[in-house]
N, CA, C and O atoms as a Maestro MAE file, in Angstrom:
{
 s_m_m2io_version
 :::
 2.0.0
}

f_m_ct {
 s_m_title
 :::
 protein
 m_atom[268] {
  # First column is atom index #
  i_m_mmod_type
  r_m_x_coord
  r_m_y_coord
  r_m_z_coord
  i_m_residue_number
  s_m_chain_name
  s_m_pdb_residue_name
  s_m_pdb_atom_name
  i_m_atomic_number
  :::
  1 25 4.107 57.452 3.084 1 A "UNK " " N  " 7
  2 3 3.371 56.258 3.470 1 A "UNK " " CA " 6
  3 2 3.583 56.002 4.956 1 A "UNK " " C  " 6
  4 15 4.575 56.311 5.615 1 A "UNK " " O  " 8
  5 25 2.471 55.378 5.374 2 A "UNK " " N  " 7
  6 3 2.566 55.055 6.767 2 A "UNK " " CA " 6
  7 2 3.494 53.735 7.240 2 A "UNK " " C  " 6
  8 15 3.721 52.822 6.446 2 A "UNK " " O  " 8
  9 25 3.916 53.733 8.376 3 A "UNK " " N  " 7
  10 3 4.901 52.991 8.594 3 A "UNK " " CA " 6
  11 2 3.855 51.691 9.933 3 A "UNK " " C  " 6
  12 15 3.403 52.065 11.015 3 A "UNK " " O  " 8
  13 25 3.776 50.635 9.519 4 A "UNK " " N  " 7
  14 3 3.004 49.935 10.376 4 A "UNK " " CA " 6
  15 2 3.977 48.639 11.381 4 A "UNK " " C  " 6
  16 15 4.492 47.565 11.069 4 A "UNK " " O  " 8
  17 25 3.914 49.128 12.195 5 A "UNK " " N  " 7
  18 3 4.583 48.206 13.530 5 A "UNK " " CA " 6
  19 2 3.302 47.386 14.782 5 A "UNK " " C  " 6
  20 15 2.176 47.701 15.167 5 A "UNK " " O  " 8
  21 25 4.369 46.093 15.105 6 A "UNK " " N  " 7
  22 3 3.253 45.264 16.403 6 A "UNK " " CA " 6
  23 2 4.553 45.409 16.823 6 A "UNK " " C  " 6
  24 15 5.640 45.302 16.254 6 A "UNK " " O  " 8
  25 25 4.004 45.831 18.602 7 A "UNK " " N  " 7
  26 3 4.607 45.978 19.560 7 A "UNK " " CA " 6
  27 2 4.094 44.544 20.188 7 A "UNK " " C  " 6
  28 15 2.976 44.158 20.528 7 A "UNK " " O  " 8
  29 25 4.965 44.125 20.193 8 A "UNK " " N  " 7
  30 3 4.979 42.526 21.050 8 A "UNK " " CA " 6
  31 2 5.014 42.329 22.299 8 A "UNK " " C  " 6
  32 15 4.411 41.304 22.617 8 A "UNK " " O  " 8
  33 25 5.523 42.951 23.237 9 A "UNK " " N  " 7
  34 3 4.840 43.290 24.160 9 A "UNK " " CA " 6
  35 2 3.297 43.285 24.530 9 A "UNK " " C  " 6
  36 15 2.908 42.623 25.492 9 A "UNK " " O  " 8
  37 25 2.422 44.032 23.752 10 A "UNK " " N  " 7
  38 3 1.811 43.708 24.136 10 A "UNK " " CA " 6
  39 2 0.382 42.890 23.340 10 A "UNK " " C  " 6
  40 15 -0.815 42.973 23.616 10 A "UNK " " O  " 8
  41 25 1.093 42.110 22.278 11 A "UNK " " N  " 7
  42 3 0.777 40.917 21.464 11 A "UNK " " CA " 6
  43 2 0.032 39.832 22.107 11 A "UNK " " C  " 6
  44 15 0.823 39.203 22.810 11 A "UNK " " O  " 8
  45 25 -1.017 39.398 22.163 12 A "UNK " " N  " 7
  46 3 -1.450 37.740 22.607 12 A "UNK " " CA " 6
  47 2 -1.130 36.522 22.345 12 A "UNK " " C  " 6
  48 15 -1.374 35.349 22.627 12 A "UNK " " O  " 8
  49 25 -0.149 37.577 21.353 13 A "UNK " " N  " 7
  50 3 0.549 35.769 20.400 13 A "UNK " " CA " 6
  51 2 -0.468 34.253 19.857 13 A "UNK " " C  " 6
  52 15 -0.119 33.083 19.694 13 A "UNK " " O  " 8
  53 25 -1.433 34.743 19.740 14 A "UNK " " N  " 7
  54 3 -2.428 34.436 19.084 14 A "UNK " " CA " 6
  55 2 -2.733 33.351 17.796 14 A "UNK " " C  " 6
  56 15 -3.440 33.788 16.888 14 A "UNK " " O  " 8
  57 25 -2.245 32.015 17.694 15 A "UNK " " N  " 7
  58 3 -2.002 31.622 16.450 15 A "UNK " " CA " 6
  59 2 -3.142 32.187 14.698 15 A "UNK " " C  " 6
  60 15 -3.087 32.136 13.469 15 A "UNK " " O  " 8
  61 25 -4.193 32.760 16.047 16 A "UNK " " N  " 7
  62 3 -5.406 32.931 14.948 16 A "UNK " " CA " 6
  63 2 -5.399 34.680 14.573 16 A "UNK " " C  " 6
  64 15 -6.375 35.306 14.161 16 A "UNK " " O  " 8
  65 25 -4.090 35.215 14.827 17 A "UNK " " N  " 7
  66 3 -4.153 36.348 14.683 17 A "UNK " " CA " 6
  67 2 -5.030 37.123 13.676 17 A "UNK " " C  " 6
  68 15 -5.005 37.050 12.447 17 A "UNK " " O  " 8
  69 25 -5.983 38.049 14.651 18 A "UNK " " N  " 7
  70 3 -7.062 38.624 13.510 18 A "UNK " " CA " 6
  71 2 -6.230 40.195 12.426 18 A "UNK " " C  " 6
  72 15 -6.694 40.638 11.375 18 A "UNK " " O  " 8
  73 25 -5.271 40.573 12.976 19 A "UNK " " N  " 7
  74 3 -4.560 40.970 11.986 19 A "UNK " " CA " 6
  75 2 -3.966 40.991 10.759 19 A "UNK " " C  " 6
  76 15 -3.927 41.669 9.732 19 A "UNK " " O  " 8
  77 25 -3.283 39.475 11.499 20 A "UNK " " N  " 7
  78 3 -2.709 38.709 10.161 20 A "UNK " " CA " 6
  79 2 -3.456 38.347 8.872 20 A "UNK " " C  " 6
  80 15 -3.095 38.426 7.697 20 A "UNK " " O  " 8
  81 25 -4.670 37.904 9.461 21 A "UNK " " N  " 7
  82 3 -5.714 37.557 8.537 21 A "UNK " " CA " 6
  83 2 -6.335 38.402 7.642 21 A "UNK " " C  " 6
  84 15 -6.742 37.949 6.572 21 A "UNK " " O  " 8
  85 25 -6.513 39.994 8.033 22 A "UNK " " N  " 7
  86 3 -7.026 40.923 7.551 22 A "UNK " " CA " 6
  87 2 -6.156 41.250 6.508 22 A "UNK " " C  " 6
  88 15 -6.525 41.588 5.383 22 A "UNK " " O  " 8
  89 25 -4.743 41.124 6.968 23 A "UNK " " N  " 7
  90 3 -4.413 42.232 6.094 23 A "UNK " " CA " 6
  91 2 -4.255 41.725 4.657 23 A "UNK " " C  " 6
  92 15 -3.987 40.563 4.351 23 A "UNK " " O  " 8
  93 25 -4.456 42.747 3.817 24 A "UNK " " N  " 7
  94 3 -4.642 42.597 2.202 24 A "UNK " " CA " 6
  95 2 -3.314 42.394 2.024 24 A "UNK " " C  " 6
  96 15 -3.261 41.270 1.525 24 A "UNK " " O  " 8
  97 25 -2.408 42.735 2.113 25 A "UNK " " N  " 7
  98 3 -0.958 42.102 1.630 25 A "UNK " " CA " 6
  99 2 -0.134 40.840 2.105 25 A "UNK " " C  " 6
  100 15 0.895 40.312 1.684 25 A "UNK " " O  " 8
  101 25 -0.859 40.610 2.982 26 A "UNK " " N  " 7
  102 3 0.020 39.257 3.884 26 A "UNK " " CA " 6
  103 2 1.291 40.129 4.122 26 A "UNK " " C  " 6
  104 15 2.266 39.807 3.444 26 A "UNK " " O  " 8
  105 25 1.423 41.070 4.886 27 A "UNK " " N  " 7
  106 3 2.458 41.981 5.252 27 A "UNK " " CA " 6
  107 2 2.774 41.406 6.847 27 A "UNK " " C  " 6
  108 15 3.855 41.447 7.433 27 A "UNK " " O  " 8
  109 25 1.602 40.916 7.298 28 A "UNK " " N  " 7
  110 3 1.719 40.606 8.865 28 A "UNK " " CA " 6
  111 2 2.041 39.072 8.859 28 A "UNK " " C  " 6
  112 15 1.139 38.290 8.557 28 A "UNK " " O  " 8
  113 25 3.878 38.393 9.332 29 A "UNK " " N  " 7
  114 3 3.969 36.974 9.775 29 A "UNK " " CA " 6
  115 2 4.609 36.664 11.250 29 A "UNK " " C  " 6
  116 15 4.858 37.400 12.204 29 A "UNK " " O  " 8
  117 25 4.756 35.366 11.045 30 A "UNK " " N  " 7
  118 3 4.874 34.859 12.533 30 A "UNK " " CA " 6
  119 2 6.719 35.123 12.431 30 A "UNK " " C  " 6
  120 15 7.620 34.771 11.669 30 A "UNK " " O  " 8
  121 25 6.577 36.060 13.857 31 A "UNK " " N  " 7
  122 3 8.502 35.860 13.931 31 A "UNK " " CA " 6
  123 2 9.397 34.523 14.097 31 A "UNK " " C  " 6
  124 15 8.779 33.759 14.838 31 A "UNK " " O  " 8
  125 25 10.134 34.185 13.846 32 A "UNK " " N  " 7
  126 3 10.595 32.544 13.404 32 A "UNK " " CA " 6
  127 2 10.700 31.746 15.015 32 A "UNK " " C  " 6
  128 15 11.108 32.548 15.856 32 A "UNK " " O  " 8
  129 25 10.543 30.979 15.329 33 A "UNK " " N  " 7
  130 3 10.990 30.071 16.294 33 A "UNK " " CA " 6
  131 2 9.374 29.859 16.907 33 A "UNK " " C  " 6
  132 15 8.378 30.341 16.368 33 A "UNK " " O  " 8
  133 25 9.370 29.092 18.056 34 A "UNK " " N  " 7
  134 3 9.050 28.712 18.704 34 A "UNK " " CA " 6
  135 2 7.900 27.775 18.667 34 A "UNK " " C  " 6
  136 15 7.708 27.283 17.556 34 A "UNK " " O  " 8
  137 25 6.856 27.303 19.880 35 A "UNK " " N  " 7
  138 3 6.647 25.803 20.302 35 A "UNK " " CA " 6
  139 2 4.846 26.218 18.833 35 A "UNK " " C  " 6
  140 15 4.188 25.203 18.604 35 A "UNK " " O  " 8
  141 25 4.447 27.270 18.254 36 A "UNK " " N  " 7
  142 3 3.567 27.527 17.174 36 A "UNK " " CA " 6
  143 2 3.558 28.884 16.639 36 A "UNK " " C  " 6
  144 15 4.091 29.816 17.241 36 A "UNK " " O  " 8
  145 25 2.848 29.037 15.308 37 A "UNK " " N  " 7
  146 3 3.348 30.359 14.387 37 A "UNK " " CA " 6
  147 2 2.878 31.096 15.376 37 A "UNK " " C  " 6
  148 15 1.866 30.768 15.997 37 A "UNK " " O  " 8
  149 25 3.727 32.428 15.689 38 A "UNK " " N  " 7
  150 3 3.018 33.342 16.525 38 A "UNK " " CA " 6
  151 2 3.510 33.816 17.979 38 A "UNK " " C  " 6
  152 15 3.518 34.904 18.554 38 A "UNK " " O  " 8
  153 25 4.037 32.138 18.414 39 A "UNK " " N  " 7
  154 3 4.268 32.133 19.370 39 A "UNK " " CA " 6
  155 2 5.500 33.140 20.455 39 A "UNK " " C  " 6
  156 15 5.547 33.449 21.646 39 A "UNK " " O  " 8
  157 25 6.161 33.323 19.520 40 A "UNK " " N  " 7
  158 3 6.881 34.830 19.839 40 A "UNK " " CA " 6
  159 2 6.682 35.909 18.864 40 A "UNK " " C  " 6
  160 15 7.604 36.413 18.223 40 A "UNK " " O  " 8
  161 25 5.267 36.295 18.759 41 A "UNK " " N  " 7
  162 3 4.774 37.488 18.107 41 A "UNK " " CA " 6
  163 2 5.101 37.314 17.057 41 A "UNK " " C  " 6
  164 15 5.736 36.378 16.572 41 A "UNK " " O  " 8
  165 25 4.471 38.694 16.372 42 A "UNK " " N  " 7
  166 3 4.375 38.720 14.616 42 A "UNK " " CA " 6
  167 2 5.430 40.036 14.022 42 A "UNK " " C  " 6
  168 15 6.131 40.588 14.871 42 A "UNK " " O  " 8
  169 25 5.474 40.266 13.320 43 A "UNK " " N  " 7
  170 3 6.456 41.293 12.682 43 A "UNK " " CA " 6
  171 2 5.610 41.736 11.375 43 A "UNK " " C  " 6
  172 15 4.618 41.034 11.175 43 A "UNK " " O  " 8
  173 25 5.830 42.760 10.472 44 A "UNK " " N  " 7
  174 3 5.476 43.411 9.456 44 A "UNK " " CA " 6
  175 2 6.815 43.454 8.698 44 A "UNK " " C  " 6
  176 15 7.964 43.773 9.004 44 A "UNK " " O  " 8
  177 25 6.057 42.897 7.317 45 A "UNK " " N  " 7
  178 3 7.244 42.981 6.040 45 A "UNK " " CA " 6
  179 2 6.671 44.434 5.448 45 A "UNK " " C  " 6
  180 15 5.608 44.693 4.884 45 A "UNK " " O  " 8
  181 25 7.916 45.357 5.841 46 A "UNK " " N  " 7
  182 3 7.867 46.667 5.174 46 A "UNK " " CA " 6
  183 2 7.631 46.738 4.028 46 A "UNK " " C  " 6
  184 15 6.696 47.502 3.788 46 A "UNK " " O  " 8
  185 25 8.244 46.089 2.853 47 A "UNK " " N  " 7
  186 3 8.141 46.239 1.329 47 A "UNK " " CA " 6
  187 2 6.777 45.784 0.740 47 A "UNK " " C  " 6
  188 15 6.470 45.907 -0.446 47 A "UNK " " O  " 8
  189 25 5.789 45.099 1.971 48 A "UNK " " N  " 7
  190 3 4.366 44.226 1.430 48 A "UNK " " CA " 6
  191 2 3.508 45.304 1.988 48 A "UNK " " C  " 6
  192 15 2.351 45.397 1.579 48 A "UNK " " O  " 8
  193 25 3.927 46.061 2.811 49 A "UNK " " N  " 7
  194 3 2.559 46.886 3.896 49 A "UNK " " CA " 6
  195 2 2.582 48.404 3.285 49 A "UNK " " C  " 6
  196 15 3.351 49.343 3.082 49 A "UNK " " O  " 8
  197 25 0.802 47.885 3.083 50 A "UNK " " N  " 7
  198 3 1.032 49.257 1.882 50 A "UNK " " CA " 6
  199 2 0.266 51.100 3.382 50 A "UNK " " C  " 6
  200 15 0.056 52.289 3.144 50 A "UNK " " O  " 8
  201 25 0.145 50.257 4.689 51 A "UNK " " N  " 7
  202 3 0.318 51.495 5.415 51 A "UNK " " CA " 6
  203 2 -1.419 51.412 5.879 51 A "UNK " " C  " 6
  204 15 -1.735 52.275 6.698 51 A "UNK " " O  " 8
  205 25 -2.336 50.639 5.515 52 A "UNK " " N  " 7
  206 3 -3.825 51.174 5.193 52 A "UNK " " CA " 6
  207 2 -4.374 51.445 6.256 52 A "UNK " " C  " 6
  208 15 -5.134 52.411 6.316 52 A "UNK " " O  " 8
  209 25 -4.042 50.418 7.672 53 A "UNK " " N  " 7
  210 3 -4.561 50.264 8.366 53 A "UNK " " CA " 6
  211 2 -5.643 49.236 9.026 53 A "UNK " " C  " 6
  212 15 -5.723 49.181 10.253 53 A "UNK " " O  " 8
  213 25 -6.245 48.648 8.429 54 A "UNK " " N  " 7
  214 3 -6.590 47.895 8.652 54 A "UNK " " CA " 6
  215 2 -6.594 46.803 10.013 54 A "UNK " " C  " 6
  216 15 -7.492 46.733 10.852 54 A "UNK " " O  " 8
  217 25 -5.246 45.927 9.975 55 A "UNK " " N  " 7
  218 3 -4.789 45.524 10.826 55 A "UNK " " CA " 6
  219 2 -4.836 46.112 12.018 55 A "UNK " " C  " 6
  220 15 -4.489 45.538 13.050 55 A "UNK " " O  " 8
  221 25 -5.382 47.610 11.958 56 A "UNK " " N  " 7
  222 3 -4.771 48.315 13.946 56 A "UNK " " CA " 6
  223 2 -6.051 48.072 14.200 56 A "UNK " " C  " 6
  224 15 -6.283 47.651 15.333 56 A "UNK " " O  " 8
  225 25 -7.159 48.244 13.314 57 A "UNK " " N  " 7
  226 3 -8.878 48.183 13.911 57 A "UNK " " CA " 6
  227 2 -8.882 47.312 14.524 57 A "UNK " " C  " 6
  228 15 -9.063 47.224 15.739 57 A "UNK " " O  " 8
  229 25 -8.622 46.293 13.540 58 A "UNK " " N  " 7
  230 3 -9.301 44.685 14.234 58 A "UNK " " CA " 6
  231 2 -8.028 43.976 15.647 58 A "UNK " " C  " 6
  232 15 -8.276 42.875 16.138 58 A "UNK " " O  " 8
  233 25 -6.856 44.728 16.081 59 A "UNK " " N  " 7
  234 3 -6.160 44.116 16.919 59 A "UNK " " CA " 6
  235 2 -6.805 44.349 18.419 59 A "UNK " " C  " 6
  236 15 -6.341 45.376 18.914 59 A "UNK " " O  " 8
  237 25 -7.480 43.867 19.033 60 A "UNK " " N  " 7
  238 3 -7.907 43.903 20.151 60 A "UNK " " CA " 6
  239 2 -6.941 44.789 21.365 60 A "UNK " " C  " 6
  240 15 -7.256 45.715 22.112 60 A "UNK " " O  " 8
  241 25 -5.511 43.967 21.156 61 A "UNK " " N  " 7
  242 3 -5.221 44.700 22.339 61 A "UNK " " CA " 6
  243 2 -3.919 45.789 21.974 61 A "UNK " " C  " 6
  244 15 -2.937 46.137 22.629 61 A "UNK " " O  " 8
  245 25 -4.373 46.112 20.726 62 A "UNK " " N  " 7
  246 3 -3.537 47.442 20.464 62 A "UNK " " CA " 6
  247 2 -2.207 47.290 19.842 62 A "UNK " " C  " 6
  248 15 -1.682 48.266 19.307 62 A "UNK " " O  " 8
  249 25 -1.689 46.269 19.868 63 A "UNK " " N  " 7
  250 3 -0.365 45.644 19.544 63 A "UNK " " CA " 6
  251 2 -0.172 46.392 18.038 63 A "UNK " " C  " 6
  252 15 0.892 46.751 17.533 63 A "UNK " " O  " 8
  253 25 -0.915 46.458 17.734 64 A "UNK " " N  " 7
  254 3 -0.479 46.768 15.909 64 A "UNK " " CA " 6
  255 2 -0.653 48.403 15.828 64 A "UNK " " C  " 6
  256 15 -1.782 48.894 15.845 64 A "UNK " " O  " 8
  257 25 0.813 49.411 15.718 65 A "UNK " " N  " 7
  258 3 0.681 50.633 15.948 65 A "UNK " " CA " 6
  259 2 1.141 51.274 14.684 65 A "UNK " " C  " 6
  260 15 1.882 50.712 13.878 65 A "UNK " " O  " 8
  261 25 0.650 52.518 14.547 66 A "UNK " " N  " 7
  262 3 1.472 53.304 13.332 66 A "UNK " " CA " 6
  263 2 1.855 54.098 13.875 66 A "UNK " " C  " 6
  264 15 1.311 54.767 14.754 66 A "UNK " " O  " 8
  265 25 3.330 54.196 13.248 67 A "UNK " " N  " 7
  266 3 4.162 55.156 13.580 67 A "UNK " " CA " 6
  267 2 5.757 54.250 13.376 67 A "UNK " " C  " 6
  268 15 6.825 54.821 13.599 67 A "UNK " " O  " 8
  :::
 }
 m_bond[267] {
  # First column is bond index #
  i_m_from
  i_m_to
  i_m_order
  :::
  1 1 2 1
  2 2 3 1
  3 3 4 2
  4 3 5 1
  5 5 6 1
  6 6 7 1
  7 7 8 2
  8 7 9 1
  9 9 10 1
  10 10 11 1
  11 11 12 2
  12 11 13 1
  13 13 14 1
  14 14 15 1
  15 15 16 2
  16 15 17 1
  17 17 18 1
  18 18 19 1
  19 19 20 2
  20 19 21 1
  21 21 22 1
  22 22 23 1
  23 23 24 2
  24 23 25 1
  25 25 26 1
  26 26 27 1
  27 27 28 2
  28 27 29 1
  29 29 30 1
  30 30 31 1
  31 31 32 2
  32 31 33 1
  33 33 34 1
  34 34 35 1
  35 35 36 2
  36 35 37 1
  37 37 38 1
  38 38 39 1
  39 39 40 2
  40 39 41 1
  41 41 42 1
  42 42 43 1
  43 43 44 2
  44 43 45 1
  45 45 46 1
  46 46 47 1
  47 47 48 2
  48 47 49 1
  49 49 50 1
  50 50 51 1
  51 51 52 2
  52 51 53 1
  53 53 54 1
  54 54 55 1
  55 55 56 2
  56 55 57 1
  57 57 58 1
  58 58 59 1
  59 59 60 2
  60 59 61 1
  61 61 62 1
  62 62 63 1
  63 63 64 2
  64 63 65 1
  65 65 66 1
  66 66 67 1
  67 67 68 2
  68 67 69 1
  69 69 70 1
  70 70 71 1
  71 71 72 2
  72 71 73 1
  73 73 74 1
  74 74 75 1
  75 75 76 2
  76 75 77 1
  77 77 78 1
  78 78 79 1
  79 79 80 2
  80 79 81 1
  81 81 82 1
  82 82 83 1
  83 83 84 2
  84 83 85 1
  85 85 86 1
  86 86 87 1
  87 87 88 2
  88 87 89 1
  89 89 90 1
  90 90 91 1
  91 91 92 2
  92 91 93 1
  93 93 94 1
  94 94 95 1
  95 95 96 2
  96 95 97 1
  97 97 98 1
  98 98 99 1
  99 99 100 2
  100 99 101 1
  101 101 102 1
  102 102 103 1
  103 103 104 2
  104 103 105 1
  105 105 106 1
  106 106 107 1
  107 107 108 2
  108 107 109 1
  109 109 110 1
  110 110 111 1
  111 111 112 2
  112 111 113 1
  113 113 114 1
  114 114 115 1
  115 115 116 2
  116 115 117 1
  117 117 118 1
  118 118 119 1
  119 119 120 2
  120 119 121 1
  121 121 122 1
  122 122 123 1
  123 123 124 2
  124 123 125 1
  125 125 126 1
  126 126 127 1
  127 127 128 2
  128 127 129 1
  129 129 130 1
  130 130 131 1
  131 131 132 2
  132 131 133 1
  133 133 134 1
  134 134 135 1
  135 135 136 2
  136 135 137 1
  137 137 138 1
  138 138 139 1
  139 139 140 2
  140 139 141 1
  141 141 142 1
  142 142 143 1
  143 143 144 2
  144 143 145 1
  145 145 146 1
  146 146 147 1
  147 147 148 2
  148 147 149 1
  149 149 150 1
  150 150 151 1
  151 151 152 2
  152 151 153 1
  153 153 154 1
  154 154 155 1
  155 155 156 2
  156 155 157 1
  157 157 158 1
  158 158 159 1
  159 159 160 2
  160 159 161 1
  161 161 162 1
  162 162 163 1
  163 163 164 2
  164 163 165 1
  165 165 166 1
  166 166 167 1
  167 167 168 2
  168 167 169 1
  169 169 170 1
  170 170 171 1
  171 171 172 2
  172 171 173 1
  173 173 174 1
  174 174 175 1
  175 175 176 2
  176 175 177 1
  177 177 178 1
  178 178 179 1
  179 179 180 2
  180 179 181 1
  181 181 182 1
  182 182 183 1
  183 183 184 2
  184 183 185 1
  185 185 186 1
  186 186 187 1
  187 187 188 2
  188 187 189 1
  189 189 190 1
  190 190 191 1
  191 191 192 2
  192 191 193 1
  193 193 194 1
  194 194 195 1
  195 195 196 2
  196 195 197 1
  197 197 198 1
  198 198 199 1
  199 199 200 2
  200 199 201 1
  201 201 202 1
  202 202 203 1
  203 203 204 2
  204 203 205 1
  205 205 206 1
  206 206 207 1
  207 207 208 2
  208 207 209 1
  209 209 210 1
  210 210 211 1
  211 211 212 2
  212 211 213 1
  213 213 214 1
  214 214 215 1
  215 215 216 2
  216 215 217 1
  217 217 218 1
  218 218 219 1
  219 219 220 2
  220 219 221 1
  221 221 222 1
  222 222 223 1
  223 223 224 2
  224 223 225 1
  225 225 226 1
  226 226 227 1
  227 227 228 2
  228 227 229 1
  229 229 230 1
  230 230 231 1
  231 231 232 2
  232 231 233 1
  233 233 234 1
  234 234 235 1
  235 235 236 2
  236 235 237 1
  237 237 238 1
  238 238 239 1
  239 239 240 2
  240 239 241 1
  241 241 242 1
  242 242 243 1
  243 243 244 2
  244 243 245 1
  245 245 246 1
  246 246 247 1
  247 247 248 2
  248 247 249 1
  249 249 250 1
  250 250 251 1
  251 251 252 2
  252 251 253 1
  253 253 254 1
  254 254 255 1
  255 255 256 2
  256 255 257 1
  257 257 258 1
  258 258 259 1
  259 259 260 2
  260 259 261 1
  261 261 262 1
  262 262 263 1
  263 263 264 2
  264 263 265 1
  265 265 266 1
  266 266 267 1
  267 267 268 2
  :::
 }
}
């Protein structure tokens, strides 16, 4: 299975993340803290992400990588 990572770096931090939204597992959430969800990027729950892809189409600026 594929292994799906967001590089935060180069994330928009986006509260309306179109990733998050896509994905069929709710695998993609907001990393904990700050001033709104998102606001220091998102993370992937390994045990929910079934690998599909999805999420890398629709990320505009690439943030969401496999590998």
């Amino acid at each position: 299975m594929s292994t799906i990572r967001i590089e935060n770096s180069q994330c928009d931090r986006s509260p309306g993340c179109p990733s998050r939204r896509v994905c069929p597992q709710g695998a993609i959430v907001p990393v904990e803290g700050g001033s709104y969800p998102g606001s220091n990027g998102y993370t992937v729950i390994q045990d929910k992400c079934t690998g599909c892809g999805v999420c890398m189409r629709v990320c505009a600026g690439g943030a969401v990588q496999m590998g």
